[in-house]
Each structure stands twice: as C-alpha cells, then as structure tokens.
C-alpha positions as CSV (number, residue, x, y, z in Angstrom):
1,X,45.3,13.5,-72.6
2,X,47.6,10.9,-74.3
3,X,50.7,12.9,-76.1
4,X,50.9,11.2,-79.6
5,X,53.9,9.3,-80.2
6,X,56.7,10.7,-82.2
7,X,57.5,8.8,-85.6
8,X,60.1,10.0,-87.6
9,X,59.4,10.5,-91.2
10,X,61.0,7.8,-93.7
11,X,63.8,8.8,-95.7
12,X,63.3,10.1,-99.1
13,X,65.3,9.0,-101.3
14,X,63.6,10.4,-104.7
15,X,63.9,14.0,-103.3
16,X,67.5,15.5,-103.9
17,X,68.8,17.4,-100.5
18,X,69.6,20.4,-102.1
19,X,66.4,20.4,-103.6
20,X,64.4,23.6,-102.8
21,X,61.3,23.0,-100.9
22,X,57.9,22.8,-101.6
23,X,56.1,25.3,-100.5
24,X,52.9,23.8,-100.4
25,X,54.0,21.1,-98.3
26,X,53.0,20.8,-94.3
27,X,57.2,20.4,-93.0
28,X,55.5,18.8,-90.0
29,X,53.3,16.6,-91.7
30,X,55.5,13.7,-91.8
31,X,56.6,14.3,-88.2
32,X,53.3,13.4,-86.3
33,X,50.8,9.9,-86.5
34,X,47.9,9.5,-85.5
35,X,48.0,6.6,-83.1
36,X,44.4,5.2,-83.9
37,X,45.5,4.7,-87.4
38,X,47.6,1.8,-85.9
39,X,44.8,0.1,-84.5
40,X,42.3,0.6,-87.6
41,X,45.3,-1.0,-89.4
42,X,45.5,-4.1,-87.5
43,X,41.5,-4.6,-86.9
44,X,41.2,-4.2,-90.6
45,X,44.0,-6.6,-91.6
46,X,42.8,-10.8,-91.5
47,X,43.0,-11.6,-87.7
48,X,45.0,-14.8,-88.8
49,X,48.1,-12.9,-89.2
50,X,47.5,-10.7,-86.0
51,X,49.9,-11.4,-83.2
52,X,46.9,-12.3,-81.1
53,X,45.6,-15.6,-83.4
54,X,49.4,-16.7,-82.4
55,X,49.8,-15.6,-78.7
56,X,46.2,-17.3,-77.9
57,X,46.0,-20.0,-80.3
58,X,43.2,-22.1,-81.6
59,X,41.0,-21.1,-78.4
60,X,41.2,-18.1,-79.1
61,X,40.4,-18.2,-82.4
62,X,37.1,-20.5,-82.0
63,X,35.4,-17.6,-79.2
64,X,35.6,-14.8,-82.1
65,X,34.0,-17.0,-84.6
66,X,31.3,-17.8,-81.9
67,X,31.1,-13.7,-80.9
68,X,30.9,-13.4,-84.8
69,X,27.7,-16.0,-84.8
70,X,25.6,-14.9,-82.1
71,X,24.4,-11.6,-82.7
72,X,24.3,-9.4,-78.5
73,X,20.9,-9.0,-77.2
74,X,20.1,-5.7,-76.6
75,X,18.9,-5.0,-72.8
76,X,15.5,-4.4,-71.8
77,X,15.0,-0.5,-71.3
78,X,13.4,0.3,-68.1
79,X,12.3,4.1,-66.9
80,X,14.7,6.1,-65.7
81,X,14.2,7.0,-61.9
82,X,14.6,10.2,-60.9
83,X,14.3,9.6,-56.8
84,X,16.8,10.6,-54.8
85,X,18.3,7.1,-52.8
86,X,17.4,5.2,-55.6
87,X,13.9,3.0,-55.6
88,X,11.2,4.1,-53.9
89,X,10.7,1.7,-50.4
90,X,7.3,-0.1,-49.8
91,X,5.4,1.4,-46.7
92,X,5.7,-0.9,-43.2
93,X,2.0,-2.3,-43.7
94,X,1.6,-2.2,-47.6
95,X,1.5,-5.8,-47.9
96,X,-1.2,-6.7,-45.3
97,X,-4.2,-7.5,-46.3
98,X,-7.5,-5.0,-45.6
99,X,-8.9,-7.2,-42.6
100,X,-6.0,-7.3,-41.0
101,X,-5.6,-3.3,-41.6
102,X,-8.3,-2.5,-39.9
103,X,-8.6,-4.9,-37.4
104,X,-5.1,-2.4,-36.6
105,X,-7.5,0.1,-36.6
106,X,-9.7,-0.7,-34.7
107,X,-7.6,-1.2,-31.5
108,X,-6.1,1.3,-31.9
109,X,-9.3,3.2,-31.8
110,X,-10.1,1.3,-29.0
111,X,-7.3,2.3,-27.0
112,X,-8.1,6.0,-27.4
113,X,-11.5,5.5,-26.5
114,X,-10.1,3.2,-23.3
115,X,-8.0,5.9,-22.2
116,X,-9.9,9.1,-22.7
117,X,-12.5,6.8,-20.3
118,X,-9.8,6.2,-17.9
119,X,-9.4,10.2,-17.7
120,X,-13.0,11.1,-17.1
121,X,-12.9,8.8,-14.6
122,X,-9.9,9.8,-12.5
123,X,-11.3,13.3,-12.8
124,X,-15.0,12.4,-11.3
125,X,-13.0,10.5,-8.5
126,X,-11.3,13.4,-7.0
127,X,-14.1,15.9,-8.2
128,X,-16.2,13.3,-5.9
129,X,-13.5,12.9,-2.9
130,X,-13.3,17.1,-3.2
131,X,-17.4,17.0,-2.4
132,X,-17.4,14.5,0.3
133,X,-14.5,16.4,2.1
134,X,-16.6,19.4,2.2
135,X,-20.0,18.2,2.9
136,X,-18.5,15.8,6.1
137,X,-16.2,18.5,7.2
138,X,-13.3,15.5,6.9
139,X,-9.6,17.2,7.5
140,X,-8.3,14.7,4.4
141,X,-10.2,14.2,1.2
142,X,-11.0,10.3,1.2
143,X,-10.4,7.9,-1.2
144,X,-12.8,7.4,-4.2
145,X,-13.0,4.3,-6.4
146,X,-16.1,4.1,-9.0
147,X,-16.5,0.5,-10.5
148,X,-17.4,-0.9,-13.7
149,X,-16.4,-0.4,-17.2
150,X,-16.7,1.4,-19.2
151,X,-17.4,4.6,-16.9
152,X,-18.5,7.5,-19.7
153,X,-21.5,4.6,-21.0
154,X,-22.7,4.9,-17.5
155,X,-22.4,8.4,-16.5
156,X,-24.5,8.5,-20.2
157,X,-27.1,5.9,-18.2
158,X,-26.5,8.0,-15.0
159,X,-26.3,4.8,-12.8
160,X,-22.9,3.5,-11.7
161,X,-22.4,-0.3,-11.1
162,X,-20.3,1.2,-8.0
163,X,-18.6,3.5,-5.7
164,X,-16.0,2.7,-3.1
165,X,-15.6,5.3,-0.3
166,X,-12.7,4.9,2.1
167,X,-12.1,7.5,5.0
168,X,-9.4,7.5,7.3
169,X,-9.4,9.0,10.8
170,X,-13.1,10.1,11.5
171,X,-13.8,10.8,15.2
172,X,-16.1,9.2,17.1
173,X,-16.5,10.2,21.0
174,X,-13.7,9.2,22.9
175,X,-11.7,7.4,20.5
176,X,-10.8,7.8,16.6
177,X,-11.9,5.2,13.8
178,X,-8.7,4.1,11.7
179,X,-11.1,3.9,8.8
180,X,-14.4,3.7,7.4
181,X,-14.5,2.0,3.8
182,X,-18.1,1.3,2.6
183,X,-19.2,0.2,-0.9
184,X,-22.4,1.4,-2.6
185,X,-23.9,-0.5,-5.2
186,X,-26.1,0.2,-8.6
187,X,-25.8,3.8,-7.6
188,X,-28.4,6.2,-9.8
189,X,-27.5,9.5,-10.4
190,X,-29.9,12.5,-10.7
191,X,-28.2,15.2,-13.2
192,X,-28.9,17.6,-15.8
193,X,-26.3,16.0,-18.5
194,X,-23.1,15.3,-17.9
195,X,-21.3,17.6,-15.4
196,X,-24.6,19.1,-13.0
197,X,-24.9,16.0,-10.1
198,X,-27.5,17.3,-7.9
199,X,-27.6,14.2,-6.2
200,X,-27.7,10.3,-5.9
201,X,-29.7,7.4,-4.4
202,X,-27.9,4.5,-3.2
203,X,-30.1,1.4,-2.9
204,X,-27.6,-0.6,-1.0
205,X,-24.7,-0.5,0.9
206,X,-21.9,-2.5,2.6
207,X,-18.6,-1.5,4.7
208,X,-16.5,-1.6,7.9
209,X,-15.7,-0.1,10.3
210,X,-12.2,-0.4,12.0
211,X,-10.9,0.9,15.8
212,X,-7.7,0.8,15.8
213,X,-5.4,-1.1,18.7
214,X,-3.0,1.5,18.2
215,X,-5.5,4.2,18.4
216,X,-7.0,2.8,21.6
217,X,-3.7,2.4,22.7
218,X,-2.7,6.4,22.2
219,X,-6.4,7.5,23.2
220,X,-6.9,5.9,26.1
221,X,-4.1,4.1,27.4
222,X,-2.2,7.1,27.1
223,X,0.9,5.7,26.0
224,X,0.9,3.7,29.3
225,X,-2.1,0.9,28.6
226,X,-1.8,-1.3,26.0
227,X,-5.0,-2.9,24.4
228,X,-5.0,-6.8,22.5
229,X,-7.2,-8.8,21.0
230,X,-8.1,-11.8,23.5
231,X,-11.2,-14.4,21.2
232,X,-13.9,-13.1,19.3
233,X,-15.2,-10.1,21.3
234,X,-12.9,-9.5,23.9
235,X,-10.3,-7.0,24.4
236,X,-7.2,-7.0,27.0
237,X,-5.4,-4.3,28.5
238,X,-2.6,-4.1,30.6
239,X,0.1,-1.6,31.6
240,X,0.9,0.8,34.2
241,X,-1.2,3.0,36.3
242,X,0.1,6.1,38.1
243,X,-1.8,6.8,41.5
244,X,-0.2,9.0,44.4
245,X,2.8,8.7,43.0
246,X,3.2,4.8,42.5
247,X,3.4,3.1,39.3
248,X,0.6,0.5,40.0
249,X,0.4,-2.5,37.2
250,X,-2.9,-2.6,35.1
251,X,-5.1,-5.6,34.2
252,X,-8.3,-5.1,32.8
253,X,-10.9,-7.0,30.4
254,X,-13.3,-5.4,28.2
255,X,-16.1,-7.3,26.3
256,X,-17.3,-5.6,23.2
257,X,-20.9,-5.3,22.6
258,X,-23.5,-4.1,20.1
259,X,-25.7,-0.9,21.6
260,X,-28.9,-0.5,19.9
261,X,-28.9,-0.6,15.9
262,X,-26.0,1.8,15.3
263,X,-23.5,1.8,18.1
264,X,-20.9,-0.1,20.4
265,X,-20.2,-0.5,23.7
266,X,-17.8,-2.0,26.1
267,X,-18.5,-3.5,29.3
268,X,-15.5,-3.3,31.9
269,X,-14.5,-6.4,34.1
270,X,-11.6,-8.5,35.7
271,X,-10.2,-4.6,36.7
272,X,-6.9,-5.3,38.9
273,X,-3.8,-3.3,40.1
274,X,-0.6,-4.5,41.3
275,X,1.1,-3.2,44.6
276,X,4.3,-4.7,43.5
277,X,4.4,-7.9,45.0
278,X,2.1,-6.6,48.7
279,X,-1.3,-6.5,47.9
280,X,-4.0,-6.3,44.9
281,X,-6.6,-3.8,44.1
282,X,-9.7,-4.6,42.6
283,X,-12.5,-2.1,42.3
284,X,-15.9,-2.9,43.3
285,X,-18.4,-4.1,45.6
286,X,-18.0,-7.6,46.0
287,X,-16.3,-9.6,48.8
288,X,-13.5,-10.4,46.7
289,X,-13.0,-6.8,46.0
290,X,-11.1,-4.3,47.6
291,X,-7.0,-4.6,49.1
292,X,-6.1,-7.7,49.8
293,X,-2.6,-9.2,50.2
294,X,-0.8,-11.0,47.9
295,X,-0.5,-15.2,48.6
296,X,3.4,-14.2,48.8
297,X,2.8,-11.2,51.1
298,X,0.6,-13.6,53.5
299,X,3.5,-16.1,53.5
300,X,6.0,-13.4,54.2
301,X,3.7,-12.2,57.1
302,X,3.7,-15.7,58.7
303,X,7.6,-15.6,58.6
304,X,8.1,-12.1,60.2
305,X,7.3,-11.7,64.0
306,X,7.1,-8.1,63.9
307,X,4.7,-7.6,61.3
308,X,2.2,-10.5,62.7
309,X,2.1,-9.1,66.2
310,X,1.0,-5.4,63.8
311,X,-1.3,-7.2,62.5
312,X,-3.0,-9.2,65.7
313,X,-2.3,-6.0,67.6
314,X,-5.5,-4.3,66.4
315,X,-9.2,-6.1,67.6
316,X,-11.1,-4.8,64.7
317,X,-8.5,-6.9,62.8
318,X,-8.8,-9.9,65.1
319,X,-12.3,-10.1,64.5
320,X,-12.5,-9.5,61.1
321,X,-10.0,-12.7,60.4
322,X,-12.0,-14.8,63.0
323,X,-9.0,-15.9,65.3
324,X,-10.4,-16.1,68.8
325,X,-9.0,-13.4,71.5
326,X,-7.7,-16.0,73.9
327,X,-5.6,-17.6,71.3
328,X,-4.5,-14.1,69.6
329,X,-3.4,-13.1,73.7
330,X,-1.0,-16.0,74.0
331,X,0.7,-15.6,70.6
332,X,1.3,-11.9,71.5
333,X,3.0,-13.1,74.8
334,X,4.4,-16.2,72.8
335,X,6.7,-16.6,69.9
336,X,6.2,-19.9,69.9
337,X,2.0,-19.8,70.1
338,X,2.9,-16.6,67.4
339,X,4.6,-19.1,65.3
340,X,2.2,-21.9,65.5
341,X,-0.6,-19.2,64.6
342,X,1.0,-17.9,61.8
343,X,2.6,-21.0,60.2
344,X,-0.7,-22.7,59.8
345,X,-2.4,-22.5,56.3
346,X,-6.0,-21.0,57.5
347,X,-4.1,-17.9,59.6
348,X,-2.8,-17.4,55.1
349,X,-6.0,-17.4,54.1
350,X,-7.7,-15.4,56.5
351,X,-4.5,-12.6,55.7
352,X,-5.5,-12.7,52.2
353,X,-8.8,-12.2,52.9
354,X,-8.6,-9.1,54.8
355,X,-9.9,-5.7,52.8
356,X,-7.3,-3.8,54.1
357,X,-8.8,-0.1,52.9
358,X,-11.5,-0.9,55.4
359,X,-8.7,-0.1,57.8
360,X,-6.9,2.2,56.2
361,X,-8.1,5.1,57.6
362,X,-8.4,3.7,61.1
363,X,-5.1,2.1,61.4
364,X,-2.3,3.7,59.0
365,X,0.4,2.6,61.7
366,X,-0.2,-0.7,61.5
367,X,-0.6,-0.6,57.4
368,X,3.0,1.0,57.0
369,X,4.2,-1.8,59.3
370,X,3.0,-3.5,56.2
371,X,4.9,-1.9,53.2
372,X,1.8,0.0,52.6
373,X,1.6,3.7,52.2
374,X,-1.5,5.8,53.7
375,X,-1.7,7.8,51.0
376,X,-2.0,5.4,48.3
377,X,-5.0,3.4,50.3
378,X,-6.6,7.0,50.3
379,X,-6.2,7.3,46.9
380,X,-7.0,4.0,45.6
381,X,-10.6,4.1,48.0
382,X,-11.5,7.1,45.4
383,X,-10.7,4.9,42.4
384,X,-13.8,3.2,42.1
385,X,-15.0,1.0,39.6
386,X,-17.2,3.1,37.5
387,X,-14.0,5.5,37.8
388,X,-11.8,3.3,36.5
389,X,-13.8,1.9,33.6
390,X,-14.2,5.2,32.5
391,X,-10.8,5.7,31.8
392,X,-11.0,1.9,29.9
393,X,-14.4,2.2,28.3
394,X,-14.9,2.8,24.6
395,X,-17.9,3.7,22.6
396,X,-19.6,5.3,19.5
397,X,-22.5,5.2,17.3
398,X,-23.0,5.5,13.5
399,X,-24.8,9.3,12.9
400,X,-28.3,8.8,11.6
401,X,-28.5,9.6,7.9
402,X,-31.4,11.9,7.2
403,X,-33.1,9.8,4.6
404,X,-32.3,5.7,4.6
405,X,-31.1,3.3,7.5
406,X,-27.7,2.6,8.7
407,X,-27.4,-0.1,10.8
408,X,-24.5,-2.5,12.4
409,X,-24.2,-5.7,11.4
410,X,-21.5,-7.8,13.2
411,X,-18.6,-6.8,15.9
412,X,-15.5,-8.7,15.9
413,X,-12.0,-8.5,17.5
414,X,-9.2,-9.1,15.3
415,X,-5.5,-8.8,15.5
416,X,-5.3,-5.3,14.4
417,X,-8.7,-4.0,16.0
418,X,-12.5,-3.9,16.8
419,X,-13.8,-4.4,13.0
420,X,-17.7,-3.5,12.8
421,X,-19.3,-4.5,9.8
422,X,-21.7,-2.1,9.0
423,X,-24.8,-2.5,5.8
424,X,-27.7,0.4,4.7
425,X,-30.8,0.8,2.7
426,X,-32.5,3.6,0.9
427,X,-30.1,6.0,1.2
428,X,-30.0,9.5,-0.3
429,X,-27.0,11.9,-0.9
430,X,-27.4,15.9,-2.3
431,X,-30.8,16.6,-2.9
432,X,-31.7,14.4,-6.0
C-alpha cells in the first residue's frame, strides 16, 4: 500500500502564535493530502496548460481530440466457460462425414468377425490332428490345414472346400515313409450342429507319398550302403559290405516298380562286390556270375611265375580254361614256354573267366597262392542272389480303406527320394 506523501501545512499568517487553539480543529488535518486529489486537480484543469500538451506537442494534442471523437466499442460478450483446460477439443473423427464413419465401421467389424474365424479354425485343426492321431495309432499328431474362407460359413454348410493332411514317419514294412501329405477336396461333413462330427465323406482325393534316401540309407544300408537317385525309376547303392571279416565294396541297382494297384516293389540287379583289387563277386546263376578275377589281377598273374604255375598246377583248372595238357606240361618245365603262355592276351581272358568258388572248396591251396582267403569263398558261396537282394530290396503297400479306393498313380525317383503319387474315390471316415 502506497504511504501518502507528507506535505507540510502552509503558514498562517492570520492566526497569532500565542493564540490558544481551537479545539474543534483536527491538529493533523493540515499535515496529510490525499494524493488523488493531485491528479483530479490536473485532469480537471484545460489540458492546454498541462505539462503533457508541452512535453508531446501538437501530436499529442490531435490523438485526444480524435479519442474524444470516436466513442470505444464495447466488446462482444461471449459465455463464460467453465471447463477445466480451457475449450472443449473436437473428437478425432467429428468432422468426417457419415459414409466415411461407417465404412470405419464396418471394417472394423469385419476384422472381428475375420479373426474370431481364424480362431475357430485353428481350434478344429488340432481338435482334427488330435482325432487322426488316435484313430491311426500315429506316435506324432499330423499336420492339419482346412481350406477355404470363410471357415464358420462352411462348418454352417457342413462341407469344407478342403483339408490338407500331412503325416510324417508312418511305417511301412521294412522301411519308414518320410511323409504322407494328401489333400481331400469338397469334404461333406455329417454332424448334429456345430461341435458333434460323427463323420465325413470325401469324394476325392490327391497326395504323395515320399521314401526317403536318408531313410533307406539308415534302414537298409545300415549306415554302410548308401542309396541315389540314378533316371526316372532307378535307384543306386553302393558302399561297403562286411563278410567273414572283409570289408567287401557294394554295387547294386534297383529298378522301382508299381505292384498291383496299391503297392511298390523293387527288382534287384547289376549286384557286385569288390575283393579289393583280386577278384569280383556277382551273385547269380549266369556264366558271368560268380568269382572271377579282376583284368588287373589276370595281368598280374601273367607277370608272376609262381602264381601261374598254381594256377596250371591243378587239371580241373587246365580244363576249365581250355589250354591243352601238352602245352600246360612244357610251361611247367619252361619259364620261357610259361612266359609265352601267360603273356599272350587269350591265356588273360581265359583267367578272368574262371569261377573260382567252383574251386574253392577243392583247391584252397592254390586259391591262397592267389591273395584269396578260403573262408571268404565259403562265405561268399552262401551269399546268394535272392540273399543279397533281400538285404537291398524295398517294398510296401497302401492299407485298404474299408469303404472307397485308394490306388497309386505314378512312381518316380527324385533327388531326395522314391515319390509315389497316390489319388482315391468314395471314401468314408467315422461312421457318417
């Protein structure tokens, strides 16, 4: 609060000092002015002889007479507001227009409507995989994928556009199928509502089925044959064989073939093993089957005295080669008729051609002087053909569904496997 200003009170002149005081007179009446006095003096007085006319001039002078003129407009009264912040804010969409509101709605609607779908179909999916694991004793649920959309419109139809079923690892005789994917189409469903499936028909049907390389190659092989492709239906193995104790390499050929409507077979051929670089096993019944040396055994035989005079030494030898006595006589007692006997190309070819297990029984003496052990020959003349293409052979066959058909289609080798393309009719699952 401003402290009013002091102002001494004017001598009075009229009023003798040893005059007695009044005693109705304020004594600090005089002592204190009002301050606002002042300025209600000098507003009332002319404003030409006010300190301001002469400190502003004639400028000053013209904008009072113009503020004097023009009476102040009065502002516009507008309602107080009581909110707290100040104006109320317009909402986010308040300015769009109603087609454009609810065509906002609307997908959003649609999005709740896409995803409670999505839901009900993830649960039928594994509520379906659960089933089939069951009912086909599988050790993994498979894979379920139901097509078309929307899926609750056609569970309301009971048909589905689709169903994709994909096992992995079903066994089939000898061997293991990598996977089984089939695809049913226009599937009707047999229920009471919504949630009681007794059952479905499946009008058609399309998969594959895929044998594995690697399979083969764990299942048969035994980690020690290896199984490729080799064109359009054939399949190659090689690898290593053990037989009385020798490490024999493996060659084989197997051409894959349908077997009546719903299985596969495979039909064993071009069966070899390797003696190292001695001799060649084949298993059968043919002339060109049995033990025979190798072309760089043969030539090593023609080189080496000792083991040509093993060889000629035995007459059941002799006469299976064809060599006349006389001429086997004097190589025997001459190194140089030996030589001459050897070094020519038909005594390589007849070497070759000898099926030494014929003579492995009879002559093991002269068969080590070969490299050869007496024990292997014994054991590879029990390795037969149908023997050995059992260990090699693959085959299965679809089961028989009790009500439709199941038939194959097409076999082919690829680079991964024996893919079987597979189609049905008719079929029936539950008891619709």
């Amino acid at each position: 609060m401003r402290n009013p200003h002091r102002i001494d009170a004017p001598h009075r002149s009229d009023v003798p000092s040893d005059a007695p005081p009044d005693p109705h007179e304020n004594p600090h009446e005089n002592l204190y002015e009002n301050p606002y006095d002042e300025l209600g003096a000098l507003d009332d007085g002319p404003l030409e002889d006010s300190p301001l006319e002469e400190f502003f001039g004639e400028a000053a002078a013209e904008q009072r007479a113009e503020r004097k003129a023009e009476p102040e407009a009065e502002p516009e009264w507008t309602p107080p507001v009581h909110r707290r912040g100040g104006r109320r804010k317009r909402g986010r969409f308040a300015g769009l227009p109603l087609a454009v509101k609810a065509v906002v709605g609307l997908v959003v609607l649609a999005s709740f409507l896409a995803l409670a779908d999505r839901w009900a179909l993830l649960y039928a999916e594994r509520r379906a995989a659960d089933t089939l694991k069951d009912r086909l004793n599988l050790a993994a649920a498979p894979e379920v994928e139901i097509g078309g959309f929307p899926f609750l419109t056609q569970l309301v139809d009971k048909r589905l556009d689709s169903v994709r079923l994909t096992v992995p690892d079903v066994a089939a005789d000898r061997v293991s199928l990598a996977k089984v994917a089939a695809t049913a189409h226009d599937i009707r469903l047999e229920a009471d509502g919504l949630t009681s499936l007794r059952g479905a028909r499946v009008p058609r049907l399309d998969g594959d089925v895929l044998l594995s390389f690697a399979d083969l190659n764990r299942e048969l092989g035994a980690s020690q044959v290896t199984f490729t492709g080799d064109g359009r239906d054939r399949v190659r193995a090689h690898g290593t064989l053990p037989v009385a104790g020798h490490d024999l390499r493996l060659r084989a050929e197997a051409t894959i073939q349908r077997q009546g409507a719903r299985g596969i077979a495979t039909e064993i051929g071009g069966m070899r093993l390797d003696i190292g670089d001695l001799a060649t096993y084949r298993p059968g019944t043919r002339a060109s089957d049995g033990l025979h040396l190798t072309p760089k055994a043969s030539a090593d035989l023609a080189r080496e005295t000792r083991k040509a005079k093993a060889l000629l030494s035995v007459p059941a030898i002799v006469r299976r080669m064809g060599v006349p006595e006389t001429t086997v006589r004097e190589a025997l007692s001459d190194d140089g008729k030996l030589a001459e006997l050897t070094g020519s190309p038909r005594f390589a070819r007849q070497a070759q051609d000898l099926n030494l297990i014929d003579l492995a029984l009879d002559n093991p003496e002269v068969l080590r002087g070969l490299g050869l052990d007496p024990d292997l020959l014994d054991a590879l003349s029990r390795l037969t053909h149908p023997v050995l293409a059992e260990r090699l052979s693959l085959s299965f066959e679809l089961p028989e569904p009790e009500r439709g058909d199941v038939r194959l289609r097409d076999v082919r080798v690829e680079d991964d496997g024996i893919r079987v393309r597979l189609t049905g009719s008719g079929l029936t699952v539950g008891s619709p």
